[in-house]
C-alpha positions in Angstrom: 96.7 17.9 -55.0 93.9 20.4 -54.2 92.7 21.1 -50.9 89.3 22.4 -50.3 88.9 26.2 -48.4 86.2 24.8 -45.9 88.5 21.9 -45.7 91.9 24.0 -45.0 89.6 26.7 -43.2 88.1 23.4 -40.4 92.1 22.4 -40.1 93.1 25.9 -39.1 90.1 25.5 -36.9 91.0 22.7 -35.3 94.5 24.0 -34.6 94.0 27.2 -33.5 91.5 26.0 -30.7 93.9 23.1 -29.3 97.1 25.2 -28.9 94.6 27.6 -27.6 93.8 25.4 -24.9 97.3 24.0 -24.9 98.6 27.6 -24.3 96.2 28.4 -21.7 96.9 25.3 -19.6 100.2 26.6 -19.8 99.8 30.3 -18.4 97.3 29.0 -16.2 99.9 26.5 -14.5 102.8 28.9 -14.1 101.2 31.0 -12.1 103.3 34.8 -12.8 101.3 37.3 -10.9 101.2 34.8 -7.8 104.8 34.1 -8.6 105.7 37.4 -8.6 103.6 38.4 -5.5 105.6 35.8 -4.1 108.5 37.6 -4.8 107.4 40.8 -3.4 106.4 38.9 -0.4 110.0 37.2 1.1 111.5 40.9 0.0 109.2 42.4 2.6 110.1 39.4 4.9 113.7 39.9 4.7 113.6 43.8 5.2 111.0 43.4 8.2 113.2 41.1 9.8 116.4 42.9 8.9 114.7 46.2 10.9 116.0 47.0 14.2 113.8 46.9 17.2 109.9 45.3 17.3 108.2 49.1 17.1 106.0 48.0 19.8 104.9 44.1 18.7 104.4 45.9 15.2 107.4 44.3 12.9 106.3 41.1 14.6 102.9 41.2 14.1 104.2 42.5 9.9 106.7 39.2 10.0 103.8 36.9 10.9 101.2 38.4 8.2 103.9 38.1 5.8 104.7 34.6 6.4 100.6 34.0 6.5 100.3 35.4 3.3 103.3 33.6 1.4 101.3 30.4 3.0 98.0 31.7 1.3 99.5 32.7 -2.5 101.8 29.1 -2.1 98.2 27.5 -1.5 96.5 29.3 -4.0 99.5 28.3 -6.7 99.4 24.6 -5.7 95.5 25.1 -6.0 95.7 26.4 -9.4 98.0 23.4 -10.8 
């Protein structure tokens, strides 16, 4: 059985560019940095709210930019999918 080069060479081709877009759908969907950000965000949550006293409306004001901007990155994931 022989197999051409151009013929082998179009197969590889063809293979490489659908996982490629296969594999890109993929990284695209999961999201990590946003993920991650994510994470960062509900740590800063849960120390803010941990803190004692409001620091003059301050750590209130932090708490409700925080929650604001875990809204905006859980947005921008759904957005993404």
């Amino acid at each position: 059985m022989y197999i051409s080069k151009l013929r082998l060479g179009a197969s590889a081709l063809v293979f490489a560019v659908f996982f490629g877009f296969v594999g890109a759908g993929t990284v695209l969907a999961s999201q990590p940095r946003m993920t991650q950000a994510r994470t960062y965000l509900n740590y800063a949550l849960n120390e803010l709210e941990s803190a004692s006293t409001n620091k003059g409306g301050h750590r209130a004001n932090a708490i409700n930019y925080i929650k604001d901007a875990i809204n905006e990155v859980n947005l921008g994931i759904e957005y993404a999918q």
